[in-house]
N, C-alpha and C positions, 0 to 999 in steps of 0.2 A: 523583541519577541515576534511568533511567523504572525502576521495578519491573519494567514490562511485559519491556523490555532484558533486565532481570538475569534476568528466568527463562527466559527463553529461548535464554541463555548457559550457565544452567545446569544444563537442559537437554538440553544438545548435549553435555555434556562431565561423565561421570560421574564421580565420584571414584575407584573402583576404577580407570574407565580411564585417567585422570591419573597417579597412583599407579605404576600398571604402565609406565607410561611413564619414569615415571624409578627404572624399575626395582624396586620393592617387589613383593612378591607375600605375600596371606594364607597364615598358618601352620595356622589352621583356620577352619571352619565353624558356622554355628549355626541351623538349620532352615535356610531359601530365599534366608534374605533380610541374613543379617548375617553376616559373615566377619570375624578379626583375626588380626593382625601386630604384629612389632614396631611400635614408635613411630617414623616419619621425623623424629620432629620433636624425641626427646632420646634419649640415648643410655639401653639397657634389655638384658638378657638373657629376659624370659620378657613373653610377648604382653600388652599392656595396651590396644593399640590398635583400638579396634573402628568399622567402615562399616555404615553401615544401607544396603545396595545401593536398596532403594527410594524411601526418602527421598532417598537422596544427601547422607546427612549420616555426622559421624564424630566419635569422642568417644574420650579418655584418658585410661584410668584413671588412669596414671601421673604425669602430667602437668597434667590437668586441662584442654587442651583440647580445643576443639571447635567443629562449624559447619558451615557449609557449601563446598563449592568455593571460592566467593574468599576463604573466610576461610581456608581450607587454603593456598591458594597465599600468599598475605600471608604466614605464619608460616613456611611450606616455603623462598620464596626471600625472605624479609625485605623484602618490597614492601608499598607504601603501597595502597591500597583500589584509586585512579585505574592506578596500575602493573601490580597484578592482573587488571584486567580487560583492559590492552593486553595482556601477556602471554598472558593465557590465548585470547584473541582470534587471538591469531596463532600456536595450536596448531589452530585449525580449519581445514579443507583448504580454501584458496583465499581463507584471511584472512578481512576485515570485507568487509560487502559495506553501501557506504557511500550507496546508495538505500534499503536494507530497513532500515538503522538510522534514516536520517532519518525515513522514511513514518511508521513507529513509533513515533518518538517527534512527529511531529506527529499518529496518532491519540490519544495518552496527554493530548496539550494541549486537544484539542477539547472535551472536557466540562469542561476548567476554567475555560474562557472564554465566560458566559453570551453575548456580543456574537456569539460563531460560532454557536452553538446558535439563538442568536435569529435572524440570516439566515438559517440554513438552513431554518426554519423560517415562515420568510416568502415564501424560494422552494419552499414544501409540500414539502419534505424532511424529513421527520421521523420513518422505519422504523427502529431499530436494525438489523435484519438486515441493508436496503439500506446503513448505514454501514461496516457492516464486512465486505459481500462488497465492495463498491468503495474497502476502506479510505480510508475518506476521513478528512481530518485537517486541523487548523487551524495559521498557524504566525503566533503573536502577536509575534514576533519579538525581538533583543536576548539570545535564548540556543541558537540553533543552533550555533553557532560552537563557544560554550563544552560543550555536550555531545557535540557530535562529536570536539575533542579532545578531552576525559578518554577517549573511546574509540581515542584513539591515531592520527586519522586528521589529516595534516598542510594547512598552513590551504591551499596550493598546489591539493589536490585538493579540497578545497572550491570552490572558484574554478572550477577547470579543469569542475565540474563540472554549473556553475551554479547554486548552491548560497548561494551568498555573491557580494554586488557585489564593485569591486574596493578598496571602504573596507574591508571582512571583516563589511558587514551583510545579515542575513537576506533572500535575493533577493523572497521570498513573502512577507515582514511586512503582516501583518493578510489575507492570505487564505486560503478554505477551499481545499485543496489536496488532489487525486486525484494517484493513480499511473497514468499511465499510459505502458505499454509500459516501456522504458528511463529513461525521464524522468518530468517532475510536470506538472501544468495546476494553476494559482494562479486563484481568483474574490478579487478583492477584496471586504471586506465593506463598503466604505464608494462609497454612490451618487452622490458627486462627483465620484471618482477621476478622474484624465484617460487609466490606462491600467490600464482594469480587470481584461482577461486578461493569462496571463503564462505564456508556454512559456521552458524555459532554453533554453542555447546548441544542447542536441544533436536531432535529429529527432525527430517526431514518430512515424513510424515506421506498423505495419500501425495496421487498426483494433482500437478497443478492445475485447478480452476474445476476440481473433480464435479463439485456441485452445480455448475454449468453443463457440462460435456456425458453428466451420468446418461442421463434420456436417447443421447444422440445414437442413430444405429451405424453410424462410423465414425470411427477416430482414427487421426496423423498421430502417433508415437514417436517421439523426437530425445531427442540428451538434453538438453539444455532451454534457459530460458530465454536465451537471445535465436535459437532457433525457433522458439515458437513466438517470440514478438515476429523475426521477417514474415512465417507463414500468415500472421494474421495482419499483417499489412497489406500483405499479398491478395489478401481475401480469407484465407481457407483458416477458418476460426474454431474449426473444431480439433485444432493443437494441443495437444499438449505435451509436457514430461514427465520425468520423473527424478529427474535432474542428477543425470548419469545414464551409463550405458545396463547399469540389473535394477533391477528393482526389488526392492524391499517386499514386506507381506502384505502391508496393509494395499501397497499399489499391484501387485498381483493378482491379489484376493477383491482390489476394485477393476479390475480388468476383466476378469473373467468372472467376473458375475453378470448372467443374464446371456442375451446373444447380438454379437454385435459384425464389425467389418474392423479389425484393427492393420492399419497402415504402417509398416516400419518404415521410417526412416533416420536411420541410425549414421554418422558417420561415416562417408566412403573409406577411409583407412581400415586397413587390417583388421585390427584392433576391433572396429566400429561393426565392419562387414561380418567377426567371427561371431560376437554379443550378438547377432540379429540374427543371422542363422539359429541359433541355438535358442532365442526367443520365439520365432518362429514356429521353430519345431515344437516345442512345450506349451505353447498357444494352442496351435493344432490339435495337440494331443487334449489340451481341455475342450477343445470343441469350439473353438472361435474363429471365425474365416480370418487366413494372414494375408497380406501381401506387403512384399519386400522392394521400398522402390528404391531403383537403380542411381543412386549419387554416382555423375559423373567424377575421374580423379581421385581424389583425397577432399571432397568437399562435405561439409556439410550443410544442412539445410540453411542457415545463415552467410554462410561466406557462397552461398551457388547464389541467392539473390545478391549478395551485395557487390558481385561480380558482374553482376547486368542481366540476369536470368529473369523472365517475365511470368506473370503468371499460366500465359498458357503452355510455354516450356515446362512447368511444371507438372500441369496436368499432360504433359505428352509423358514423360515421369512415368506418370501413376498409368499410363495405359500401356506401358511397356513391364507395368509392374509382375511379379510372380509370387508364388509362395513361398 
């Protein structure tokens, strides 16, 4: 199971406050940070049992043990390691929350799989920082299924949440995979594929990192989310998408609310150039200053840096920019 998981389970869920929960309360103190009580865990008259509140760890003397939270709970209600952590999972208010587990544990997979490291790094991704403000994650596939249940989460909502085909395999097997909004965006890492993106069943929803980027009085408008990880390598962090060339209602209607400076950079292809004209223009017409910056070739904002483009070529870009 990820380490990254378990510490973050525990975390959330102190041993004193477990403890108090089902009722135990210390009998004394000892300087800030260490309290004991009887033993929950065998039958005693005089305190043997002592909690390191800081650690979150607990130790008896009487007894002899000791550990952390699941290993408390394992011994407390005679649960197996996988049982412990359903349990204790569903003392958290509002349960598992069964996208921030997966993302998680597909960041924990990306560095063990040189093949994700290696695209990523092909399409000039390669900041740590930028990996982990856009947790971005890999998922090599053949064990989502099995880690999501041991955390208790039924294969049904797997499914329902497009998470799993309807065989019960890894919908994202072998791509690098972002969070976005409520849902993931999957890249394939293999250049043959015949469907290389992959959104699940549910919306795509505003655009990404909306609630960062609301405030700003400029925004970069970009396709994609590997175009907005190079910009924000690059520096220029007020990127975003919409993950495509039109945007939906809910990302129109957060674009043009308020007044801003919105920057296209859409795709140099055809395709990309005709979508940003015609955004452009219906921006304008809402009353939002456009500029359209100039992608040399067929590039886009990902493959112009990962080609060797520096940041201030970029900003030569944006000052050659127009409406």
């Amino acid at each position: 199971m990820d380490r990254l998981f378990l510490d973050r389970l525990k975390h959330r869920i102190g041993l004193l406050d477990y403890l108090r929960h089902h009722g135990w309360e210390p009998s004394q103190q000892s300087g800030d940070a260490e309290v004991a009580g009887l033993c929950p865990l065998h039958s005693e008259t005089k305190p043997s049992f002592w909690i390191h509140t800081r650690k979150n760890l607990f130790y008896c003397h009487g007894c002899g043990s000791g550990g952390d939270l699941i290993r408390l709970a394992q011994l407390h209600r005679g649960y197996s390691f996988p049982q412990a952590i359903v349990y204790l999972r569903s003392q958290l208010e509002g349960g598992g929350d069964i996208a921030g587990d997966t993302i998680a544990f597909y960041r924990a997979q990306l560095h063990r799989w040189p093949e994700a490291m290696q695209y990523l790094a092909s399409r000039g991704i390669h900041s740590p920082a930028v990996l982990d403000a856009m947790q971005i994650g890999y998922a090599p596939g053949a064990c989502l299924r099995q880690h999501l249940q041991q955390l208790g989460y039924p294969f049904e909502q797997m499914r329902s949440t497009g998470l799993l085909d309807r065989h019960g395999r890894d919908a994202f097997y072998r791509r690098i995979v972002f969070p976005f909004g409520a849902t993931f965006y999957g890249r394939n890492i293999d250049s043959a594929a015949t469907a290389p993106h992959r959104f699940p069943q549910a919306a795509k929803g505003g655009l990404y990192r909306w609630d960062r980027l609301q405030p700003a009085p400029a925004i970069i408008l970009v396709e994609g989310l590997f175009d907005v990880a190079a910009l924000w390598q690059a520096g220029f962090e007020h990127a975003t998408c919409g993950g495509g060339a039109h945007l939906n209602r809910t990302q129109w209607e957060q674009l043009t609310a308020g007044s801003r400076t919105v920057w296209i950079a859409l795709d140099g292809d055809a395709a990309g150039q005709q979508a940003a004209a015609r955004l452009s223009a219906r921006l304008q017409a809402s009353g939002q200053r456009v500029r359209r910056i100039p992608l040399p070739g067929a590039h886009d904002p990902a493959s112009y840096f990962a080609a060797g483009a520096s940041p201030a070529q970029w900003r030569h870009l944006m000052e050659l920019a127009r409406p």
